[in-house]
MARKOLNU-68538 format. One record per residue (C-alpha): residue number from 1; chain; residue in one letter; x, z, y. Coordinates in nm, 4 decimals, padded with zeros to 6 digits. Each point is the difference from the previous one (the first is absolute). Layout:
<nodes>
num chaine residu x z y
NUM A a X Z Y
...
</nodes>
This chain:
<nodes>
num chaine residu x z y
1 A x 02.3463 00.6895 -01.0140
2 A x -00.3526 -00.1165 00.1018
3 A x -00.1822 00.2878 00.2001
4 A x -00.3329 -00.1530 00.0671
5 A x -00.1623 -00.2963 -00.0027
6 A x -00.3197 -00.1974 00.0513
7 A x -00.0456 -00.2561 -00.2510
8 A x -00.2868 -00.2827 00.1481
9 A x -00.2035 00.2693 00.1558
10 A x -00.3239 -00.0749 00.1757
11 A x -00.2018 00.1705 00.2506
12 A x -00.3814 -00.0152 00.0733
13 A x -00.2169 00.1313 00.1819
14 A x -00.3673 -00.0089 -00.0317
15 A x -00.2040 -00.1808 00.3055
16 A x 00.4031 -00.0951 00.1004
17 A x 00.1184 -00.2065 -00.2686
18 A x 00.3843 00.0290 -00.1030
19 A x 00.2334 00.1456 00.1738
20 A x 00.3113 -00.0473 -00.2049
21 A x 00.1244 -00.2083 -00.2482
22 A x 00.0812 -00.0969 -00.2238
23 A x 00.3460 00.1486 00.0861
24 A x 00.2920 00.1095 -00.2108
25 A x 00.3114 00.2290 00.1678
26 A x 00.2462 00.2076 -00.1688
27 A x 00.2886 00.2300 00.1478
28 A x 00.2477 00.1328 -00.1814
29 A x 00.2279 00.3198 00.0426
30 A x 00.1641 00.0416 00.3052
31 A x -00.1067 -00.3054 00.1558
32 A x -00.1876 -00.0274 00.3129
33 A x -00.2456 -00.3234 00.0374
34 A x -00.2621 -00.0533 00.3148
35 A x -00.3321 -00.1632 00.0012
36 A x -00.0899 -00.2572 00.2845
37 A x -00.3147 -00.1979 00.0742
38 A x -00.2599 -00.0662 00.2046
39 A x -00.2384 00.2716 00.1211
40 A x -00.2671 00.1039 -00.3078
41 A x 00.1635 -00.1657 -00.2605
42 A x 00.0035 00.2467 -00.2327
43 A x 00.3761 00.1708 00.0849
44 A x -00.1276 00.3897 00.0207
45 A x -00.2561 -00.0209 -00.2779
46 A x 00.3055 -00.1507 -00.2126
47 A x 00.2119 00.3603 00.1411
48 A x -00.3391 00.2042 -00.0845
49 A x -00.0171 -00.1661 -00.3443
50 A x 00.3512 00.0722 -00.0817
51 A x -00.0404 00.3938 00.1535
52 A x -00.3262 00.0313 -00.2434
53 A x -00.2750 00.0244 00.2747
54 A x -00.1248 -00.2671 -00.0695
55 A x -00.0839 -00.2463 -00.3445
56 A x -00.0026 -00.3096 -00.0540
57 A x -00.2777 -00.2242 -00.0894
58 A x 00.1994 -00.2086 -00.2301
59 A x 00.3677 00.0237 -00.0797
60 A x 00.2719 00.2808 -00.1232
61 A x 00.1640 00.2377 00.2241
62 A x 00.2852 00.1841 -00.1591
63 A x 00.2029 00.2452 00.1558
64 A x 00.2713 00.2184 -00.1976
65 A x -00.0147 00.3138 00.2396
66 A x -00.1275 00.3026 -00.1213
67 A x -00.2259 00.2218 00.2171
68 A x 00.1142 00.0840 00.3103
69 A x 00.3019 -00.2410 00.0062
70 A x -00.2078 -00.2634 00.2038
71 A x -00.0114 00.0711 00.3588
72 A x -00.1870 -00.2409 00.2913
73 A x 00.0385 -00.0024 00.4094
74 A x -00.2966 -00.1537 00.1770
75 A x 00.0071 -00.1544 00.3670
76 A x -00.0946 00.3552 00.0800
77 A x 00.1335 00.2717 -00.0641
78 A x -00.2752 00.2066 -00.1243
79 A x 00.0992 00.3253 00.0899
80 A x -00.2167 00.3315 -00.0312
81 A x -00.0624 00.0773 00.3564
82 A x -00.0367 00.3527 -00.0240
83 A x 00.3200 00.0678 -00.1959
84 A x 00.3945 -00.0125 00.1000
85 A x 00.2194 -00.3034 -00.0923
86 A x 00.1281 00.1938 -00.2718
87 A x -00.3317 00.1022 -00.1358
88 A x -00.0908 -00.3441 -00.0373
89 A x 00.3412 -00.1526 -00.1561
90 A x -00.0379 00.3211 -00.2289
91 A x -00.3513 -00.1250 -00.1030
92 A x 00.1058 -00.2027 -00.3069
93 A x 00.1787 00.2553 -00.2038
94 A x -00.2640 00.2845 00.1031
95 A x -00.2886 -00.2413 -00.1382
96 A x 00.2306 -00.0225 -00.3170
97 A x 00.0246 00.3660 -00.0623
98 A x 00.3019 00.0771 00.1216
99 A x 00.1006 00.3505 00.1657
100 A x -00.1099 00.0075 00.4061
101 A x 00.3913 00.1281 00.0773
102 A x 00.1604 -00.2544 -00.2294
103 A x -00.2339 -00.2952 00.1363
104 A x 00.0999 00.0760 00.4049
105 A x 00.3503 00.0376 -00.1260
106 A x 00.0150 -00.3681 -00.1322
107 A x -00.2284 -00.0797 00.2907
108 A x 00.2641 00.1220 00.2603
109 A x 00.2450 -00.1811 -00.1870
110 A x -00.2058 -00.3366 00.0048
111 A x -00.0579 00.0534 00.3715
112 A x 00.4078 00.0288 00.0686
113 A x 00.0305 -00.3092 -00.1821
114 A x -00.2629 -00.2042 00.2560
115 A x 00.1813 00.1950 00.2997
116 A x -00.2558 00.2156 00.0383
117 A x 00.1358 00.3698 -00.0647
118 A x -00.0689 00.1343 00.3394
119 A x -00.3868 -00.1331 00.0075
120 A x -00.0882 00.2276 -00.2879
121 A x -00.2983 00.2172 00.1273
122 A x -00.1207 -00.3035 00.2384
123 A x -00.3320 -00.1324 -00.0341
124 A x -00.1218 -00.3724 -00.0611
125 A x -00.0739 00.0115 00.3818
126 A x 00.3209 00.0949 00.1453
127 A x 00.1870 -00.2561 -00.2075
128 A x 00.0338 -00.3573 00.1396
129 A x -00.1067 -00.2626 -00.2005
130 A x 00.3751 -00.0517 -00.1688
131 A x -00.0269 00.3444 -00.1044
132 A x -00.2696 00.0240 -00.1447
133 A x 00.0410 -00.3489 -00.2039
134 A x 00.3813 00.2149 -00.0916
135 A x -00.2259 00.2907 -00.0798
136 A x -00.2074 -00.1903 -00.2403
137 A x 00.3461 -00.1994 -00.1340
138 A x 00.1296 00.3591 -00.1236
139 A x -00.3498 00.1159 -00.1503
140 A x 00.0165 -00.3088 -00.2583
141 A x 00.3816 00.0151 -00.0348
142 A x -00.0120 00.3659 -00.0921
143 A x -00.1220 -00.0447 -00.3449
144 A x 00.2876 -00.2636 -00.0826
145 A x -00.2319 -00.2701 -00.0759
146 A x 00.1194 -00.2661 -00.2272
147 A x -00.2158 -00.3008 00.1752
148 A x -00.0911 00.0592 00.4025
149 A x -00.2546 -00.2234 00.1595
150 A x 00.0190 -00.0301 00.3330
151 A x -00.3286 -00.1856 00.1521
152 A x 00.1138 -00.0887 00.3628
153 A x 00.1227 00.2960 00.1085
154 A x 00.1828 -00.1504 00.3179
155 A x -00.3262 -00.1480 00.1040
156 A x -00.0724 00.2386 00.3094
157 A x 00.3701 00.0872 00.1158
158 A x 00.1914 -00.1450 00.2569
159 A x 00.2918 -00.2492 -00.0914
160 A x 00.2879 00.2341 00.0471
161 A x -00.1778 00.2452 -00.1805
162 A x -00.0684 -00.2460 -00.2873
163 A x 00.3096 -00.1032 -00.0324
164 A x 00.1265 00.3428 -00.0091
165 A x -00.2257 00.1143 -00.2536
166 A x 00.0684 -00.3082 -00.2585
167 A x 00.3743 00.0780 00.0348
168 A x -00.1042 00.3592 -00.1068
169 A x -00.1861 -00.0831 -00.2690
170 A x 00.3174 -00.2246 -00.1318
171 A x 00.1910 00.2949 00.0375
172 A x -00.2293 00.1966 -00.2004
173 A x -00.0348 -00.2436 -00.2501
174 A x 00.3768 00.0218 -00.0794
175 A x -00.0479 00.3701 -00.1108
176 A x -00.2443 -00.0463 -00.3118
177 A x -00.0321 -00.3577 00.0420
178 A x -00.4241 -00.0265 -00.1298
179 A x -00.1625 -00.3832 -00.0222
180 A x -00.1338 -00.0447 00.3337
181 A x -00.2322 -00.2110 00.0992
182 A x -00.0848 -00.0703 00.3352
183 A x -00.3195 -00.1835 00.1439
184 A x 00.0490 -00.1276 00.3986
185 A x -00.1257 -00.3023 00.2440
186 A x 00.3237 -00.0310 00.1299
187 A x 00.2356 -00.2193 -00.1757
188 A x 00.3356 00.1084 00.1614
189 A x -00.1396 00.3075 -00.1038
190 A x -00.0265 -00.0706 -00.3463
191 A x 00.3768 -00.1730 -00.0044
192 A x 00.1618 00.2793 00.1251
193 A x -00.1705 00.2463 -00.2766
194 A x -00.0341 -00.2022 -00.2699
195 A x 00.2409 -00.1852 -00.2145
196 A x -00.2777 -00.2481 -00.1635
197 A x -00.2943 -00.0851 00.2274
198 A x -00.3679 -00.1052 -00.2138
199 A x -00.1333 -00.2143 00.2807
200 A x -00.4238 00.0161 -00.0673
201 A x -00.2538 -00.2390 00.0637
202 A x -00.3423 00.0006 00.1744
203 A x -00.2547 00.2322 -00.1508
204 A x -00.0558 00.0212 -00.3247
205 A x 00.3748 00.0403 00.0432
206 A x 00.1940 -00.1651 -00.2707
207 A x 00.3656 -00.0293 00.0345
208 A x 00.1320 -00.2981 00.1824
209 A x 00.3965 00.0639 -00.0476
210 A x 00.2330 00.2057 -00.0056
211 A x 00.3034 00.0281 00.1946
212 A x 00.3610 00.2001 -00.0587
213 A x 00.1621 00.1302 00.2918
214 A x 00.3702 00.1794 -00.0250
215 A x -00.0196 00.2458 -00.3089
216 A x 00.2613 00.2460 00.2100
217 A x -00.2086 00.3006 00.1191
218 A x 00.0052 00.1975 00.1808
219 A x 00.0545 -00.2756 00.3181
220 A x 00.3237 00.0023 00.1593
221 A x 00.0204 00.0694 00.3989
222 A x -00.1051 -00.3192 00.1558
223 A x -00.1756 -00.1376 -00.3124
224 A x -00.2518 -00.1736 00.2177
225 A x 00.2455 -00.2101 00.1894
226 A x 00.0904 -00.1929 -00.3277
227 A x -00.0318 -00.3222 -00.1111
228 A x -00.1206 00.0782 -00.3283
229 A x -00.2734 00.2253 00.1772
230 A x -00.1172 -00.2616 00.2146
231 A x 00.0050 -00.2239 -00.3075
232 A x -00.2374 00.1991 -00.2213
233 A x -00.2387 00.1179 00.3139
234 A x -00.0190 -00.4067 00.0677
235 A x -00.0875 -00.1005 -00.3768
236 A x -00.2411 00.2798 00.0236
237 A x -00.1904 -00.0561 00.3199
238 A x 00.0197 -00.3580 -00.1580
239 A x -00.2077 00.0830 -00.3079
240 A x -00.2654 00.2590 00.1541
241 A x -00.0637 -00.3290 00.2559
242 A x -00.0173 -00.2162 -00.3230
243 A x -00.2007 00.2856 -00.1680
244 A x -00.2499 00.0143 00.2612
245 A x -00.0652 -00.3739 -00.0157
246 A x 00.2275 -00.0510 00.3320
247 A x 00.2695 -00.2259 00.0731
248 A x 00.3478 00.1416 -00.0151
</nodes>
């Protein structure tokens, strides 16, 4: 079943000319699918179309979700300074009327499922920058969402901690299973999360192709060390050259 799509979608901007487009992607249930491309073609503005912050110019966005079953991570985290880790992955259900004591209780619960139980009452500042990207992972996980955009949110971490965290969020993905999709510059990145890859062009980003990787998620132990991994990361770093107007 078809849980959003963008169906030729353009983007404009007045005094910038278009951004986007036009550009058609669809995801369906349970299935996870990344975005690549070159930098400003058009890859975050297609996750803020599809998250309803943003509309298009010309084109239909359709998403099946009903409120509060869409849920978006940013490159940063976002986090209320002033208020605990569980404050802020409560936000979501307190902003939808539910009860303060029934909102932390599902907030605690998100929290155990990032590994974060015993950072509770810590602050944005005393969390390291895995943390609070985990903190921000449980605040849009706690509603349940049906369809999670993630917009690079691996961008500022270290590799361990990257690799780490996109393990996690296969893990996580196994318990409700929502449409992800997942927007990133870096193309082993996008193999190991994804299993279909929408390779973008240059700005206005259109898409240039789109590439399958192993449907079986989440990634076995060693994942990266396989042939068919090195395969799809190849045909893909292949067509962003290609994309760019670059030899191969």
């Amino acid at each position: 079943m078809e849980v959003a799509s963008l169906a030729a979608v353009e983007v404009e901007y007045p005094g910038r000319g278009k951004a986007l487009g036009p550009f058609d992607l669809s995801v369906e249930e349970g299935e996870i699918v990344a975005l690549v491309g070159p930098s400003g073609c058009g890859k975050s503005t297609a996750l803020r179309l599809l998250a309803g912050l943003e509309q298009p110019t010309r084109g239909t966005v359709t998403r099946t979700p009903g409120r509060g079953e869409t849920s978006v991570v940013f490159q940063s985290p976002n986090l209320m300074p002033w208020a605990s880790a569980l404050a802020n992955a409560a936000l979501p259900l307190e902003l939808d009327g539910i009860d303060k004591t029934e909102a932390r209780r599902q907030a605690a619960d998100a929290l155990a499922r990032v590994g974060l139980s015993g950072a509770a009452a810590a602050k944005p500042a005393q969390l390291s920058g895995g943390m609070a990207m985990r903190v921000s992972l449980a605040r849009a996980l706690v509603t349940e969402p049906r369809l999670l955009l993630l917009d690079e949110p691996f961008a500022a971490l270290d590799e361990i901690t990257r690799r780490d965290l996109a393990a996690d969020i296969h893990t996580l993905w196994t318990e409700t299973r929502p449409a992800v999709i997942f927007v990133t510059h870096n193309v082993e990145e996008a193999v190991y999360m994804a299993s279909r890859v929408v390779v973008m062009s240059a700005s206005p980003g259109r898409t240039f192709s789109v590439v399958p990787t192993d449907p079986a998620l989440p990634r076995p132990p060693h994942f990266r060390t396989t042939l068919e991994f090195r395969s799809a990361a190849e045909a893909i770093s292949r067509d962003l050259a290609l994309s760019m107007g670059r030899a191969a």
